[in-house]
SERO-4910 file (N, C-alpha, C, O; in steps of 0.05 Angstrom, whole numbers):
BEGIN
 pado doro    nc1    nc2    nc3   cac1   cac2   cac3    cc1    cc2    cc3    oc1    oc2    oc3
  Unk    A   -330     79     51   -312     95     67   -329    114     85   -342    131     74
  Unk    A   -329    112    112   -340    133    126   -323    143    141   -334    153    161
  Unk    A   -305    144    142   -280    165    147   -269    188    136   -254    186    117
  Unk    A   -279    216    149   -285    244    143   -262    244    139   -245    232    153
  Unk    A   -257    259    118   -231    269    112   -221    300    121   -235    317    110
  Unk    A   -201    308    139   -198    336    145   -169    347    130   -149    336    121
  Unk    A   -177    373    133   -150    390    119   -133    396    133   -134    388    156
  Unk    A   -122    403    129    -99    409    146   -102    435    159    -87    437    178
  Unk    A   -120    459    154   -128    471    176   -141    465    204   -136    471    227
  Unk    A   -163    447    189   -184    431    207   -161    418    229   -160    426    252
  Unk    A   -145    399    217   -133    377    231   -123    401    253   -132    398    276
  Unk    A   -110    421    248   -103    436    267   -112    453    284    -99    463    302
  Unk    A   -138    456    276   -159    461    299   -172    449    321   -184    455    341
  Unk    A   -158    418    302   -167    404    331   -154    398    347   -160    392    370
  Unk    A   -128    400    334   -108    400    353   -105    423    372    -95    419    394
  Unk    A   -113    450    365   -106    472    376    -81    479    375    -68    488    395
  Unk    A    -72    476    349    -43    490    338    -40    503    316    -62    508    308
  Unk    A    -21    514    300    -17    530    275    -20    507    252    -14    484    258
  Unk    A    -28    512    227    -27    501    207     -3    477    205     -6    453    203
  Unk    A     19    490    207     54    492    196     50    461    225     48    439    216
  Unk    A     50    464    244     48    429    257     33    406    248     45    385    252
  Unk    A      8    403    236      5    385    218     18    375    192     22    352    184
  Unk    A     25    406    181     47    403    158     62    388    170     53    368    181
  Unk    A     79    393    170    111    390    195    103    347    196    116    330    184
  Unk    A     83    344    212     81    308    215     73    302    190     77    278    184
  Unk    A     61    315    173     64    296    149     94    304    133    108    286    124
  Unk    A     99    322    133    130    329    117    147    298    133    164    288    118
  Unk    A    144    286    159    167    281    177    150    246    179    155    226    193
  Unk    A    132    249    162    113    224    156    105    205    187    103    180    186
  Unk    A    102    216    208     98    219    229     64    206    227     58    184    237
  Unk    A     46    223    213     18    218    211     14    207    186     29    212    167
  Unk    A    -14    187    185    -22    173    160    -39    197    145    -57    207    159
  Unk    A    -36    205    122    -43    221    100    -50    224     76    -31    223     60
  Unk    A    -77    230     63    -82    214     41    -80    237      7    -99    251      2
  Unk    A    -62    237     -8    -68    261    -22    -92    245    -52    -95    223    -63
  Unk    A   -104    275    -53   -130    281    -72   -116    293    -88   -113    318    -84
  Unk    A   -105    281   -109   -101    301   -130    -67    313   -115    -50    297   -107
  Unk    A    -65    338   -116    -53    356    -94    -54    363    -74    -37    375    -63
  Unk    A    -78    356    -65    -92    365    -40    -80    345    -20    -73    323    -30
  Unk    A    -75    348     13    -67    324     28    -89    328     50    -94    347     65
  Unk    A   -100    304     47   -126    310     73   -112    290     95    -90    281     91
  Unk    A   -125    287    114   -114    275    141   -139    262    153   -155    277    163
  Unk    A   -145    229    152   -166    217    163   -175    220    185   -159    216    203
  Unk    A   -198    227    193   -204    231    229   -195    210    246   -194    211    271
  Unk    A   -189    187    229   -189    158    250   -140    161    256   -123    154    273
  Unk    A   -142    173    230   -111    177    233   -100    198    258    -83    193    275
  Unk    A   -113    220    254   -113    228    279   -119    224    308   -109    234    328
  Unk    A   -142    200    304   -150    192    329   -128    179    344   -122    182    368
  Unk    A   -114    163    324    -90    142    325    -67    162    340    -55    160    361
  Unk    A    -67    185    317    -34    200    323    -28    216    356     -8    223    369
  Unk    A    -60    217    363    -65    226    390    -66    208    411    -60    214    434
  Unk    A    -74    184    400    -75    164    425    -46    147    431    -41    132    450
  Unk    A    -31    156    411     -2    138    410     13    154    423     33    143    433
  Unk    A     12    184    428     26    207    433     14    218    465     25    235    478
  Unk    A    -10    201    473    -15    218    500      4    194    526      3    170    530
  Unk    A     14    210    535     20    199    562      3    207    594     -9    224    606
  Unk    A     11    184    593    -14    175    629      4    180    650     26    169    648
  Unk    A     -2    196    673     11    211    693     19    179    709      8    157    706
  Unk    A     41    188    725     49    172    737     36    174    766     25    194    775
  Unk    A     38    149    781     17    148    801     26    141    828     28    117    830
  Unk    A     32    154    847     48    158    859     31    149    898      7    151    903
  Unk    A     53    142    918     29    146    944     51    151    961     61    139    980
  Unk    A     59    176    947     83    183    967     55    196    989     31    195    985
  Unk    A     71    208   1017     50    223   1031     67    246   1036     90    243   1043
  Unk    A     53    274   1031     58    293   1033     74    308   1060     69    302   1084
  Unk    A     92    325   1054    120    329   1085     97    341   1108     78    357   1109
  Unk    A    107    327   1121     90    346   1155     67    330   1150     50    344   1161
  Unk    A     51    305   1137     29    292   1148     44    266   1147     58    254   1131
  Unk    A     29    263   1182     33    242   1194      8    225   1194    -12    235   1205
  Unk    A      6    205   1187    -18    176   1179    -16    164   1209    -29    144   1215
***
């Protein structure tokens, strides 16, 4: 196994949010999560996943801007 296991503070630091939002996706089983005992850690590769499934790609557009004329 070389997949770091993070806490749920961690996970939320990397997210740059409060604790209680990592909670929250595993309570709503949203994210893959592994418990130790009592403990619930959160795989870095699960996260990698939960971020890459969740980002959206700007839409791409060729309008041309009012008052320029091409």
């Amino acid at each position: 196994m070389t997949d770091r296991l993070l806490t749920v503070e961690e996970t939320a630091k990397v997210l740059g949010t409060t604790a209680r939002f990592p909670r929250r996706l595993i309570a709503e089983r949203r994210i893959v999560f592994v418990r130790v005992g009592r403990h619930v850690r959160i795989p870095e590769s699960a996260l990698t996943a939960f971020v890459a499934a969740n980002t959206v790609e700007p839409i791409v557009t060729n309008r041309r801007r009012l008052g320029v004329v091409a």
